[in-house]
C-alpha positions in Angstrom: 0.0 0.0 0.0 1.3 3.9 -0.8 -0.2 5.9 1.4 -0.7 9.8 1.0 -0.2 11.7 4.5 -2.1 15.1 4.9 0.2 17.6 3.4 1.0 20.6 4.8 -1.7 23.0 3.3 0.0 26.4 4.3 -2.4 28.0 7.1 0.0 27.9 9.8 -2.2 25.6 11.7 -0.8 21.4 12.0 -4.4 20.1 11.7 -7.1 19.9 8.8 -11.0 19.0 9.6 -12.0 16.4 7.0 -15.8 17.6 5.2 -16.0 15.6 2.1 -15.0 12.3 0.8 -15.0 12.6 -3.5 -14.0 8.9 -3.3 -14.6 5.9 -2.2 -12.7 2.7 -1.4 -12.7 1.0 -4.1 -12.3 3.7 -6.3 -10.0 4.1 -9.6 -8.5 7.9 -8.8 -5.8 9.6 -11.4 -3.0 11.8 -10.5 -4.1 15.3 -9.7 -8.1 14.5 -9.4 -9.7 16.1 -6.4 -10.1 13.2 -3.4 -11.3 15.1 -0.5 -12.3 18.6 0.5 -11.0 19.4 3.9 -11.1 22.8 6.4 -8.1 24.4 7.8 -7.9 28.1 9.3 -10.9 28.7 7.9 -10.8 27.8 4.6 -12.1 24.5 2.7 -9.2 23.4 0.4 -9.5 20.6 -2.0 -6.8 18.2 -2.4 -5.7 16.2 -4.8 -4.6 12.4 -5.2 -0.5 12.3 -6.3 -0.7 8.8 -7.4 -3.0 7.3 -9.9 -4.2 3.8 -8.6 -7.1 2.7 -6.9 -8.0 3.6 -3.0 -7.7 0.9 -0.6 -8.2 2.6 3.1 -9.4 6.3 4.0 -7.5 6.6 6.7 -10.2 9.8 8.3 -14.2 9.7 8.3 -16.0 13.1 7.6 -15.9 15.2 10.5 -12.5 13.7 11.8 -9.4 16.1 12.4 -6.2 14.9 11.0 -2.9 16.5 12.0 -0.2 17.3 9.1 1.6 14.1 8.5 -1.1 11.6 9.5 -2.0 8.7 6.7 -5.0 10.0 4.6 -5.4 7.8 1.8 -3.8 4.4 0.9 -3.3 3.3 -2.9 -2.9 0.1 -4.8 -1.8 0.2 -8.4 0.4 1.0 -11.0 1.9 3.8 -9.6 1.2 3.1 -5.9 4.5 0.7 -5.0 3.4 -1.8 -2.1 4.7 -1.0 1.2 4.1 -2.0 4.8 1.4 -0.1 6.7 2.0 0.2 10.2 -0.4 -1.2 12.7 -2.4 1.9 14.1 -0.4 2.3 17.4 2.8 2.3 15.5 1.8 5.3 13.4 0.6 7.1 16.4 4.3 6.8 18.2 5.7 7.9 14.5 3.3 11.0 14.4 4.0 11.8 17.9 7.8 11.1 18.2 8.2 13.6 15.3 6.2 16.6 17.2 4.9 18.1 13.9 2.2 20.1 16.1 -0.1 17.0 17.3 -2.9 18.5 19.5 -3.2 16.2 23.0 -6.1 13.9 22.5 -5.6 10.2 20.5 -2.1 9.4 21.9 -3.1 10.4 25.8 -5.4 7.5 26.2 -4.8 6.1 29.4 -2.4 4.3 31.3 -3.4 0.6 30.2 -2.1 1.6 26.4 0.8 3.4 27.8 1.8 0.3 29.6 1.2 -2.4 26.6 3.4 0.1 24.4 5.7 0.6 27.2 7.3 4.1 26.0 10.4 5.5 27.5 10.6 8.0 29.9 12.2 9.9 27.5 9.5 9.8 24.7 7.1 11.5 26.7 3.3 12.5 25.8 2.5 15.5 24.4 1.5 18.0 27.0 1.2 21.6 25.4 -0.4 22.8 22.4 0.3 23.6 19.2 1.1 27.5 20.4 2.6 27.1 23.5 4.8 24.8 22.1 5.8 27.5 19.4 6.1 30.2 22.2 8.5 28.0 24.2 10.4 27.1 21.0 10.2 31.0 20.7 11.4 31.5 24.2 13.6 28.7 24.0 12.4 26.7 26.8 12.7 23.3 27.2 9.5 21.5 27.7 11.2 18.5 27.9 12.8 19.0 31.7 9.8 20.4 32.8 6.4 19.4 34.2 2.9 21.5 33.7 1.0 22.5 37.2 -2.0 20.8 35.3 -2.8 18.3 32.7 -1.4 20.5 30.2 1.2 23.7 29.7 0.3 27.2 30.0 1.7 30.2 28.5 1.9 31.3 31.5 3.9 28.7 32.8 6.0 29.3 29.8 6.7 32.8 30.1 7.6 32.2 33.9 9.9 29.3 32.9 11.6 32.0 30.2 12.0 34.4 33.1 13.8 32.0 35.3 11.3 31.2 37.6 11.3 28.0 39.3 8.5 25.5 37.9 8.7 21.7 39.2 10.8 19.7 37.2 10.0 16.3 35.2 10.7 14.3 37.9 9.0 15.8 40.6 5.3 15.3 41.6 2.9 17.8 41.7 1.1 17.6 45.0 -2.5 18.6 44.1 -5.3 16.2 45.4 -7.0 14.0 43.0 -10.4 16.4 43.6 -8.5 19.8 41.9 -6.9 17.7 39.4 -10.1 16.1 37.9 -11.8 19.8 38.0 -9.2 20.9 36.5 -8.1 18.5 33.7 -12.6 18.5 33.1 -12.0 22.2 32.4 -9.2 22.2 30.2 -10.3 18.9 28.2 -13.5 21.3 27.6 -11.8 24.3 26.5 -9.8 22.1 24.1 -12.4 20.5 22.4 -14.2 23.7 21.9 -10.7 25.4 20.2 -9.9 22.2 18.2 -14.3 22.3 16.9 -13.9 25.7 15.2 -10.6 26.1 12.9 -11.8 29.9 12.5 -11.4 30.5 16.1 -7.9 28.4 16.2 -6.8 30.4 13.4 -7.6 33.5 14.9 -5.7 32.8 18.4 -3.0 31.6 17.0 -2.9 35.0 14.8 -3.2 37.2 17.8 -0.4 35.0 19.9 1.9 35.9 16.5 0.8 40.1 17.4 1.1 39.6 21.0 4.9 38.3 20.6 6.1 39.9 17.4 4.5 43.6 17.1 5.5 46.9 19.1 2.0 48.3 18.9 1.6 52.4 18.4 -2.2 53.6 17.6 -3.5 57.2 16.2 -7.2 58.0 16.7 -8.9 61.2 15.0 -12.2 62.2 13.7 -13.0 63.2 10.3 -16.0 65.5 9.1 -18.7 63.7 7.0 -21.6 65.5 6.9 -20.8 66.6 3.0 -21.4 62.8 2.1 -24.4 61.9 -0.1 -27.2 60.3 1.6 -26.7 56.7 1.3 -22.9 56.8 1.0 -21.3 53.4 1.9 -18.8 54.0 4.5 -16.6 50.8 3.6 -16.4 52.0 0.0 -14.8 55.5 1.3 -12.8 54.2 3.2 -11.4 51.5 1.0 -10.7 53.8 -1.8 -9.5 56.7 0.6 -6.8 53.9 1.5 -5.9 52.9 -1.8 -5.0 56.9 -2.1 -3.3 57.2 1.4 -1.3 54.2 0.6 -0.1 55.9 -2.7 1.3 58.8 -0.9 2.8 57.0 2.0 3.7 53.8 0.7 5.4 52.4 4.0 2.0 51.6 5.3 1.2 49.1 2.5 3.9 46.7 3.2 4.7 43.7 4.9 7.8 43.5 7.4 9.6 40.0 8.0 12.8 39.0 8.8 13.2 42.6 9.7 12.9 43.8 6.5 10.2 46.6 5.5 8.9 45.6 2.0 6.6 47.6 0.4 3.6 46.7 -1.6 1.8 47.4 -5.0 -1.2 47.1 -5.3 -2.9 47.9 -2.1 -5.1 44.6 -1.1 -7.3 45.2 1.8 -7.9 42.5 4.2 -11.7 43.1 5.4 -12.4 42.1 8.6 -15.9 40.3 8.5 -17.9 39.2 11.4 -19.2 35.5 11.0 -21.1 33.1 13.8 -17.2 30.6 13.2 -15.4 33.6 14.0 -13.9 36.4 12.8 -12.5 36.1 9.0 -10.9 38.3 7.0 -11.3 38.0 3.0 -8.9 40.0 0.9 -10.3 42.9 -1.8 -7.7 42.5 -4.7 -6.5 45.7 -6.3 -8.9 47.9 -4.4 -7.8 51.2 -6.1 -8.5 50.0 -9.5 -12.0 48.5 -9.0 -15.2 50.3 -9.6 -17.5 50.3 -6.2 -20.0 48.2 -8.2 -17.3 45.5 -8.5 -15.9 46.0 -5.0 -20.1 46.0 -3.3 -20.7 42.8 -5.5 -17.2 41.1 -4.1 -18.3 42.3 -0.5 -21.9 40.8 -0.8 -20.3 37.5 -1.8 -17.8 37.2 1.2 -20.1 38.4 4.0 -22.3 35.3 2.5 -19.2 32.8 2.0 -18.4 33.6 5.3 -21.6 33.4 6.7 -21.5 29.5 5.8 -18.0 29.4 6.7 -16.6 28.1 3.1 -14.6 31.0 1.9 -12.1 29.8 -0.4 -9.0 29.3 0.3 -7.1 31.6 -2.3 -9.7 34.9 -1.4 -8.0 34.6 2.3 -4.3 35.5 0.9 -2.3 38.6 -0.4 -3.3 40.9 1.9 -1.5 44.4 2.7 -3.0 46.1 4.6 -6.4 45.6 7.2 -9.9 47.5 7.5 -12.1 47.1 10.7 -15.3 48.6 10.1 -16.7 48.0 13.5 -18.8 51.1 14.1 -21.2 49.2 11.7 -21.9 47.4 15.1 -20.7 50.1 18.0 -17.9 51.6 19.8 -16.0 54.7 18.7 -12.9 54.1 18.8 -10.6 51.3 19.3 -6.6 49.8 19.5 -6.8 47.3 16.0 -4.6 44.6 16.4 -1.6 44.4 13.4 -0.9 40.9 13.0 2.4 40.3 11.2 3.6 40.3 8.4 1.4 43.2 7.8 2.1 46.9 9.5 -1.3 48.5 9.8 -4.8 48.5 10.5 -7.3 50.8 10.1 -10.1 51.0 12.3 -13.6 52.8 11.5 -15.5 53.7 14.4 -19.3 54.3 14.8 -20.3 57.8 13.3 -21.7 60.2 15.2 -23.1 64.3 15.2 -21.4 66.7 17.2 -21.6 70.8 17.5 -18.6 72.5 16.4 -17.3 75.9 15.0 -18.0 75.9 10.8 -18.0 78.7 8.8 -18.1 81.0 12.0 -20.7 79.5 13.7 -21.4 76.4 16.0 -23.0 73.9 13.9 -23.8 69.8 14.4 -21.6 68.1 12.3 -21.0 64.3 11.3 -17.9 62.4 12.9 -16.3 59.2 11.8 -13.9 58.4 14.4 -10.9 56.4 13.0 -8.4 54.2 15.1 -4.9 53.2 12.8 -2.8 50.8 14.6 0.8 50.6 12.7 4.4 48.2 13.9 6.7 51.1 15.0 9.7 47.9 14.2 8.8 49.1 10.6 6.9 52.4 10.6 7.7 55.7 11.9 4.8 58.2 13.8 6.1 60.6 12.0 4.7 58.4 8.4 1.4 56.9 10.5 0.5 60.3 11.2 1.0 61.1 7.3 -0.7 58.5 6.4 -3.9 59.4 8.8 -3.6 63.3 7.5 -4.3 61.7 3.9 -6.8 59.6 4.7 -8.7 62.5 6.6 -8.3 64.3 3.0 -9.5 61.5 1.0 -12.2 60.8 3.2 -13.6 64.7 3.6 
């Protein structure tokens, strides 16, 4: 048997949810046909079969989370050269002596299989997640020598271990009665399954844990006078095409900023932030200075709806530039975006509202849309953040 492992799809997350089967066992499959859509960070990504032969064992039923590296498919034919297939329990100490990311859950099954396989000490089980693993390798702490107050790491716990503060050690025992441990590992085990449920929400922690630990944070709030719009003026379309002429002027915003280098971008591709009930995603607007705002209103309609069934394609969630929160459509003035790397800024649009001020010589009520920028001051200047704001006050007016 060959078998195909899930590749790695490119999300940053180790996992994939499996949604739909194209095959079935049985089943005469060519190279490059589409097998089996799955979800990762949310995004449903079809992949396809690199062997032409015919399927023997799906390795994952519908529903089922695979991590990257774990059998998928096995083939018979032509192309498919026989090979051994482990028993399961084999490929579960393969997959989790090679730590490519597995989430606690299959291998952590109770002592009675720990015994039979009889692991070393040294090949211990998994006992941190997929980003608190990545923070300590960030960090670099060894999880190895250490052991976690609870059933798993925290980042806390990894953060004091960073800092030099003393956590017990592998070999030591933990004295917690058996009472707090089971309330404990109850609460944790539910948190987890709730995380590893929703890919959206995974995707978007581990975004945020990337912002926490990479970006130096500086934010810009203003207010910009509106009351000469048209009635009826779409406030996202403004301010999408008021950024496409900031950008032009000040050209360090649009840019992405890795490996400490600041590379700027053409064109400007907003990342829209959309509310959805999976979480929050955030489609990318191609091009946004060179579409017309019929094109740019149908492509909006059609990702508030992909994202309302939570099967935005893959490919519309890359290439962004730059980010647009319009969440004054919902409330709050004003806010402190969050840049999440390798991006540099964020706009944020806040809920418009009237206020009396001096215009023309006299007090008059006038129509505010507050605006929040968040930029990374490793790659931008104040000095071109507030630029860029000044011009997208005057492209906004």
């Amino acid at each position: 048997m060959k078998v195909f492992k899930l590749p790695d799809l490119g999300e940053g997350l180790p996992d994939a949810v499996i949604r739909e089967w194209h095959i079935d066992e049985g089943d005469s499959v060519n190279a490059d046909q589409v097998i089996v859509t799955v979800e990762t960070a949310k995004a449903l990504v079809e992949v396809p079969s690199p062997f032409t032969g015919t399927v023997e064992k799906c390795f994952a039923d519908e529903g089922e989370t695979l991590q990257t590296g774990q059998p998928l498919i096995g083939f018979v034919g032509d192309d498919a050269h026989s090979e051994p297939m482990p028993e399961p329990k084999q490929t579960e100490r393969a997959a989790s002596s090679a730590d490519s990311g597995t989430v606690v859950g299959k291998i952590e099954q109770g002592s009675e299989a720990l015994a039979v396989e009889q692991r070393p000490v040294t090949n211990r089980p998994r006992n941190a997640t997929p980003a608190v693993r990545a923070l300590a390798r960030h960090l670099d702490v060894d999880l190895q020598s250490l052991h976690p107050s609870g059933a798993r790491f925290t980042e806390a716990e990894v953060r004091a271990a960073a800092r030099g503060e003393a956590i017990p050690r592998w070999t030591d025992k933990p004295a917690k009665s058996t009472e707090i441990q089971q309330k404990q590992q109850k609460s944790e085990s539910s948190a987890s399954h709730s995380v590893e449920a929703n890919p959206a929400r995974r995707a978007m922690a581990a975004a945020m844990n990337r912002a926490r630990d990479q970006v130096c944070p500086m934010t810009l709030f203003d207010e910009v006078d509106i009351s000469d719009w048209p009635k009826g003026t779409s406030a996202t379309l403004r301010l999408l095409k008021a950024i496409a002429r900031a950008a032009a002027e000040e050209p360090n915003i649009n840019a992405h900023f890795d490996n400490e280098v600041l590379e700027p971008k053409t064109p400007v591709n907003v990342g829209l932030a959309v509310d959805a009930p999976k979480g929050l995603f955030v489609p990318v607007l191609q091009d946004v200075g060179a579409q017309s705002e019929e094109a740019l209103l149908e492509t909006i309609a059609r990702f508030k709806q992909q994202t309302s069934e939570g099967v935005i394609p893959q490919k519309d969630l890359q290439g962004a530039t730059i980010h647009l929160s319009n969440f004054g459509s919902l409330a709050g003035r004003f806010a402190t975006p969050v840049v999440v790397p390798p991006l540099v800024c964020i706009v944020g649009a806040g809920r418009a509202h009237k206020a009396v001020l001096p215009h023309k010589g006299k007090a008059r009520v006038r129509k505010l849309l507050p605006l929040s920028i968040t930029a990374d001051h490793r790659a931008v200047t104040g000095g071109e953040l507030a630029r860029f704001l000044k011009a997208l006050k005057e492209h906004l007016a």
